[in-house]
C-alpha positions in Angstrom: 99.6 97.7 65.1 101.8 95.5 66.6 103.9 98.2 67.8 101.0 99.9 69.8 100.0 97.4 71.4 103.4 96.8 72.8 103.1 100.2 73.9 99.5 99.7 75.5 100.9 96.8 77.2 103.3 99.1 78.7 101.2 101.8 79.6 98.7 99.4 81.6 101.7 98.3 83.3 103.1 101.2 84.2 99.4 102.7 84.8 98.9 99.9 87.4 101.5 100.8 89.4 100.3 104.5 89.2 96.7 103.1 90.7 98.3 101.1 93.7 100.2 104.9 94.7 97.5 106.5 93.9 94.8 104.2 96.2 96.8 105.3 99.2 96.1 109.4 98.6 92.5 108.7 98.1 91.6 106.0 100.6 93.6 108.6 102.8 91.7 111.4 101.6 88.6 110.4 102.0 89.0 109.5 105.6 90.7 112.5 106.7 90.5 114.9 104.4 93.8 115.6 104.0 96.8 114.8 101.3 99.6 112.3 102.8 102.4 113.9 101.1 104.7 111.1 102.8 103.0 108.0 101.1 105.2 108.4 98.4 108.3 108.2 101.0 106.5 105.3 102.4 106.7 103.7 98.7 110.4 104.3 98.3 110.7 103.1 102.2 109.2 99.8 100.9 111.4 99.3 97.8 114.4 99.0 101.0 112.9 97.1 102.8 111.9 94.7 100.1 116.0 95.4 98.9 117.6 94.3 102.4 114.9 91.2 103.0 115.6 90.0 100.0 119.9 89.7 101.4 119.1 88.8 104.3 116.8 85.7 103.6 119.6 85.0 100.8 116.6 85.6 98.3 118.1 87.5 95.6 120.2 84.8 93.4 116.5 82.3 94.0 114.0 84.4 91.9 110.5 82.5 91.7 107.2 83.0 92.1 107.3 82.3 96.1 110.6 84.4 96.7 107.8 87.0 95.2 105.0 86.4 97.5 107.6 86.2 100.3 109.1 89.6 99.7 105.9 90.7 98.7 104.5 90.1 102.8 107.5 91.2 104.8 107.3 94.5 102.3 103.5 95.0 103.4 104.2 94.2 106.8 107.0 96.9 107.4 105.4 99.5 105.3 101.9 98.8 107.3 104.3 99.6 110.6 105.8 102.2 109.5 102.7 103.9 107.9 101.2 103.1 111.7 104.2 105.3 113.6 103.6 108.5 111.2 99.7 108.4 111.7 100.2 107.6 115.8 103.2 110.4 116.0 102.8 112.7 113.5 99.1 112.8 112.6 97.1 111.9 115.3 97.9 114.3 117.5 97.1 117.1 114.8 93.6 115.7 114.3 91.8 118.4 115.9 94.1 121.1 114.1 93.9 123.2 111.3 94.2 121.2 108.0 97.1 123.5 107.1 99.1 122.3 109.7 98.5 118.7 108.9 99.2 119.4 105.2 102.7 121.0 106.8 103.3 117.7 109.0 103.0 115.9 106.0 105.7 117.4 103.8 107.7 117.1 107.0 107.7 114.0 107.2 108.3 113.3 103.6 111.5 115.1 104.0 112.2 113.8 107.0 112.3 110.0 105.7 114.3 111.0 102.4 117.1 112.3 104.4 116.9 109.6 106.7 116.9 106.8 103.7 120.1 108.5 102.3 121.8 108.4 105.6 120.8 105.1 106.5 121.1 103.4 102.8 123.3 105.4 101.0 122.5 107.8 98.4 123.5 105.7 95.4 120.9 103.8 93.3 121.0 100.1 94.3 120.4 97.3 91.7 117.0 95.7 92.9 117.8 92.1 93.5 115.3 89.5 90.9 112.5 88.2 92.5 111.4 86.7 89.6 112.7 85.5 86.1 111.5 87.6 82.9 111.1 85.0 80.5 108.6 84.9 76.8 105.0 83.6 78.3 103.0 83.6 74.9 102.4 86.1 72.1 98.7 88.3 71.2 98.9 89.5 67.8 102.5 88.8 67.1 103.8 90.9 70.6 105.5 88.8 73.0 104.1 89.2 76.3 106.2 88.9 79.2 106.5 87.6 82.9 107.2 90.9 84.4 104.4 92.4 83.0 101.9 89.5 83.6 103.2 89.8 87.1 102.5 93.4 87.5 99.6 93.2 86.1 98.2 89.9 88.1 99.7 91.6 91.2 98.1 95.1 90.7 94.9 93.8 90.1 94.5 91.2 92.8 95.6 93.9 95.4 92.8 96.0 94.0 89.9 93.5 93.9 91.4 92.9 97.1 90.6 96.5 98.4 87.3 96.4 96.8 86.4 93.2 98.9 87.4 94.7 102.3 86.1 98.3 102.0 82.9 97.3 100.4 81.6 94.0 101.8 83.5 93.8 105.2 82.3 95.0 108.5 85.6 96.6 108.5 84.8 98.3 106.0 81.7 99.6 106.5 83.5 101.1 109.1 85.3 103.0 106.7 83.1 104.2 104.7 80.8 105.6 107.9 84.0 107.2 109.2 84.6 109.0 105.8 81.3 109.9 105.9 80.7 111.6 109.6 83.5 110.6 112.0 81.3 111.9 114.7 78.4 109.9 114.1 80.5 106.9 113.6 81.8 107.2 116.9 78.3 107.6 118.5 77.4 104.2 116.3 80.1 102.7 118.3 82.4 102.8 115.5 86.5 102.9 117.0 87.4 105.9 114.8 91.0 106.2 115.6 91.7 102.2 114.9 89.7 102.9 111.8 92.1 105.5 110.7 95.0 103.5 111.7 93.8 100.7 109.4 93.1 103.0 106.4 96.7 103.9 106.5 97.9 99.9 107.0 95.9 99.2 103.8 97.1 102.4 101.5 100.9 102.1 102.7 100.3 97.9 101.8 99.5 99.2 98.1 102.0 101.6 98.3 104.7 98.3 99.2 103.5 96.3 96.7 103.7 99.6 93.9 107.7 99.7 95.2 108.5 96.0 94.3 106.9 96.1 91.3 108.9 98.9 89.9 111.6 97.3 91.4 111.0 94.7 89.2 110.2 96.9 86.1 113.2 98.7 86.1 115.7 96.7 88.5 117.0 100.5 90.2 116.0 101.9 93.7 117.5 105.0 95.4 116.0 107.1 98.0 115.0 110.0 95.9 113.2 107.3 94.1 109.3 108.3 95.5 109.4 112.0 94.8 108.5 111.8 91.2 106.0 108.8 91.4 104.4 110.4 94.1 103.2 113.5 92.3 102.6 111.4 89.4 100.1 108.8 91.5 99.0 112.2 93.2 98.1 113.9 90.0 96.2 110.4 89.1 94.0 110.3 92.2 93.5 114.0 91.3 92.3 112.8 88.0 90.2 110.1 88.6 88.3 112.3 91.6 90.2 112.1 94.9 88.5 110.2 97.7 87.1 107.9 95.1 88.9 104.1 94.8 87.3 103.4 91.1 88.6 106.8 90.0 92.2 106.3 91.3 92.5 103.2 89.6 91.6 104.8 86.0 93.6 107.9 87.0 96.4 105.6 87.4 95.8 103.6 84.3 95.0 106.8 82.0 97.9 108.8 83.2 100.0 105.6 82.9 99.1 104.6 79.2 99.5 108.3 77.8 102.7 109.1 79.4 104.1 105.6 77.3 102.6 107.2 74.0 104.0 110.7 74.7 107.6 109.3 75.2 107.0 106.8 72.1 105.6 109.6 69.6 106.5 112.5 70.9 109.4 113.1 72.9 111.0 111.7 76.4 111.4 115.3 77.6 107.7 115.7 78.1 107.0 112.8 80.0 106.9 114.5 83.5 105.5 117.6 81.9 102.0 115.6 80.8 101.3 114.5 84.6 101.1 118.6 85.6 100.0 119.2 82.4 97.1 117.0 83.0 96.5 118.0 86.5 96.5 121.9 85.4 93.5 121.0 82.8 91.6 118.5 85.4 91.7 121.8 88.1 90.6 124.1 85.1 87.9 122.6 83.6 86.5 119.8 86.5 87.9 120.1 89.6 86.2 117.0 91.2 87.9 114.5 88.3 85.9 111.6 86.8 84.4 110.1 89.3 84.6 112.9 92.0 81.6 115.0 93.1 81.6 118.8 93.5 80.8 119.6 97.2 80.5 123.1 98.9 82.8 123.7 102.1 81.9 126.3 104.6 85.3 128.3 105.1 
């Protein structure tokens, strides 16, 4: 028992981090329609820049809990910036095209930024500097809980009561959510369509920062192949939960995150990536829309 729970303290951990990747596909999704395949490069973008602020501020030999928040803010900052230039550059000007060529765009971009990151960074896995000390807080049941996973955990879920209180009792929004639903009528309401885009990829690429230093912090290695993986992973969890929805994300994340722990724990290591498709082949074959997604008909 003691042993499992271990394990299920794991999983949520690791399931967390799935839901803040995965919040950026859907919140994405839903506005536009369309899958940003570079989100995930936008992760691994963040566990850099989190990397270098942390030497340059002379961070990375102070670990506490407000080298963490500072980190935590510059991270959000530049990934908000950067997720800003792709929409402005790459994806705006595609708006009115067909979604094929976004979807294209998209995994040009992706590529784009993981050649970039290996010429600019190196391709050799960096040690993640420590942010914070992992140190015994207490014990449930006889299984020693730990700061790193209390931090993942406390930081996960703030971000995503966080995102609950600005998309559903903000003006902003409301903005969102009327964009999602009609982009046309929102703009006849008055409703800055474009700037409300803009933000929906600020707040998704924020999540996606934070997701970057907590792994960071998990499993102290960062390389710029690093978001390929987690991405289809936090994909297939959006996928699961219903895509465009931000409570079925989150239990995508958390389900997907949990069983992947018990496969490797009693089963075997070598089907750990193969569960996520695995998953995502049965949610497409039996119900499409996920958990919490509705089945729509689209005129083609």
């Amino acid at each position: 028992m003691e042993e499992l729970l271990q394990h299920l303290i794991n999983g949520l951990s690791l399931g967390s981090i799935y839901s803040l990747i995965a919040l950026g596909y859907t919140m994405v999704y839903g506005i536009l329609q369309m899958i940003n395949f570079a989100h995930s490069e936008v992760y691994m973008m963040g566990a850099f820049f989190a990397y270098y602020s942390a030497k340059l501020l002379k961070l990375e030999n102070s670990p506490s809990f407000t080298t963490l928040l500072i980190i935590l803010f510059i991270t959000m900052a530049m990934c908000s910036l950067l997720a800003l230039s792709i929409e402005k550059f790459a994806y705006r000007p595609l708006r009115k095209q067909p979604k094929l060529n976004v979807l294209i765009t998209a995994i040009g971009v992706s590529l784009f930024l993981q050649y970039v990151a290996q010429i600019i960074f190196g391709a050799d896995p960096k040690v993640f500097p420590t942010l914070i000390n992992d140190q015994l807080l207490f014990e449930v049941a006889g299984v020693p809980v730990k700061s790193f996973d209390v931090t993942i955990l406390g930081v996960s879920v703030t971000a995503m009561f966080a995102l609950h209180f600005l998309v559903y009792h903000t003006k902003l929004g409301q903005a969102m959510r009327a964009v999602s639903h009609s982009p046309a009528v929102a703009s006849i309401l008055g409703i800055n369509v474009s700037r409300t885009i803009a933000f929906t990829f600020v707040a998704g690429s924020s999540l996606a920062g934070i997701g970057s230093i907590l792994v960071g912090i998990k499993y102290q290695k960062i390389e710029p192949m690093m978001g390929t993986m987690i991405g289809l992973k936090a994909f297939v969890a959006a996928v699961l939960g219903g895509i465009g929805s931000i409570a079925g994300a989150v239990v995508g994340g958390l389900v997907l995150g949990v069983s992947e722990v018990l496969v490797v724990v009693y089963g075997s290591s070598q089907y750990r990536d193969a569960l996520a498709f695995g998953i995502l082949i049965f949610i497409l074959l039996f119900k499409p829309a996920g958990i919490f997604g509705k089945n729509t008909i689209e005129k083609v």
